[in-house]
SEPAMAR-126786 format. One record per residue: x, y, z of N, C-alpha, C, O, CB in turn; residue in three letters. Coordinates in steps of 0.001 Angstrom, whole numbers, plus 500000, padded with zeros to 6 digits. Glycine has a CB too. Layout:
XYZXYZXYZXYZXYZALA...
# end
This chain:
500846498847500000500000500000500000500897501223500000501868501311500751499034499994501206UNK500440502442498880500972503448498792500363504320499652499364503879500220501054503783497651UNK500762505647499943500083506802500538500524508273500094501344508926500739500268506686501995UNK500094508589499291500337510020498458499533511443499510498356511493499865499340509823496543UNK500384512230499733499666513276500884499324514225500075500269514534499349500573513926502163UNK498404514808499888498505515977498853497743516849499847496559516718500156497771515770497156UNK498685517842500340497691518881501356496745518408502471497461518299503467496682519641500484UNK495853518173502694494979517500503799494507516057503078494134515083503732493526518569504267UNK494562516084502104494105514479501444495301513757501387496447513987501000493423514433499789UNK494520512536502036495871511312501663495133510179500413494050509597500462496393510085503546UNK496047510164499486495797509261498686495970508070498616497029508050497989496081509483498006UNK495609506639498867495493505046499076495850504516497366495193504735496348493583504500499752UNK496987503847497521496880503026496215497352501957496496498297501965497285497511503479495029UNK496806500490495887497116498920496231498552498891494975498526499419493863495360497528495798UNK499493498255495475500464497868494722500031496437494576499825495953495689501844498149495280UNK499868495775493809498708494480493432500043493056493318499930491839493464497554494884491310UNK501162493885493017502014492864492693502580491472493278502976490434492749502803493433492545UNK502419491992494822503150491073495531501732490216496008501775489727497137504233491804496800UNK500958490091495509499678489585495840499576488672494589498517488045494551498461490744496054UNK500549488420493407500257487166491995500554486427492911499544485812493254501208486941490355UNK501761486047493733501901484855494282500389483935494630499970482903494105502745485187495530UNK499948484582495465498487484517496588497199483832495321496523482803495293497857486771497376UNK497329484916494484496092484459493265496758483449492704496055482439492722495597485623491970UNK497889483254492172498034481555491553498334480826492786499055479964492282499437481198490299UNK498312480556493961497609479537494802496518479421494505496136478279494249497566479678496040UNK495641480445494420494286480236495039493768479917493553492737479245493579493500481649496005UNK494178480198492402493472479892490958493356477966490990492701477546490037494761480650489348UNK493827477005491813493645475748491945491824475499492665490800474865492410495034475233492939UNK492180476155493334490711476496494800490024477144493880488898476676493705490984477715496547UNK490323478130493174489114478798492243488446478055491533487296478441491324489468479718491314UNK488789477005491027488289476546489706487771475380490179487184474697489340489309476379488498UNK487849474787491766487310473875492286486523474477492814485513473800492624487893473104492904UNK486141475602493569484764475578494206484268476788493186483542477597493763484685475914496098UNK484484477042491945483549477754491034482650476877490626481466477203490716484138478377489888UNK482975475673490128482012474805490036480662474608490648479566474524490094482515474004490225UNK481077474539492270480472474288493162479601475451493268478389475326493088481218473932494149UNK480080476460493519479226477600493622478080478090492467477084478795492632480157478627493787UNK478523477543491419477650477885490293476808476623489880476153476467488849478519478420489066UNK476951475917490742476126474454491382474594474942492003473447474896491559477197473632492950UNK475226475437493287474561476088493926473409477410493527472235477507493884475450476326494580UNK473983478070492921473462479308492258471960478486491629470777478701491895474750480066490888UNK472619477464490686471420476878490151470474476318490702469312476397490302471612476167489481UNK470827475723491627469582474855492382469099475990492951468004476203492430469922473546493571UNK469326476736493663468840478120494224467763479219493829466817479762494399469823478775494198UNK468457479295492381466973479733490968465801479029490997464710479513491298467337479373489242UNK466131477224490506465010476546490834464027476710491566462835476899491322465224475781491120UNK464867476588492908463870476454494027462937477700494152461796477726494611464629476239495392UNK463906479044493483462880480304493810461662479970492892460503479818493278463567481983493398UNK462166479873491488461268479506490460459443478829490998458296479220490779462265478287489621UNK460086477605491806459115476728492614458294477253493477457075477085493510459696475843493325UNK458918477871494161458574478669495233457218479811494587456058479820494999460126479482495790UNK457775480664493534457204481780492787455873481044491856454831481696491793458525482542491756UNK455939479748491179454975479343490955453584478598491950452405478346491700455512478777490199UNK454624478406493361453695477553494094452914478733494886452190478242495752454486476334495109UNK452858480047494843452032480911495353451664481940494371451597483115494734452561481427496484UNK451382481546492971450502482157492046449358481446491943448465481821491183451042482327490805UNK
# end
């Protein structure tokens, strides 16, 4: 994290770099519970779907 002062404002900037390490760990875990989650998502629609027809 940067911090730029300009007069009474301080400016915040993420230096993103030292954080690739972190995302290609986690791109293994990503692509295993994206699945899952977009698993979920679906059955979830359904059920609203069900839900939305069973009280019309």
């Amino acid at each position: 994290m940067e911090v730029k002062v300009e007069a009474q404002r301080r400016i915040y900037s993420l230096n993103a770099e030292p954080l690739a390490d972190v995302d290609e760990w986690l791109s293994a875990y990503r692509k295993k519970w994206s699945r899952h989650v977009d698993a979920l998502a679906v059955h979830l629609d359904r059920k609203k779907s069900l839900r939305e027809e069973s009280t019309e």
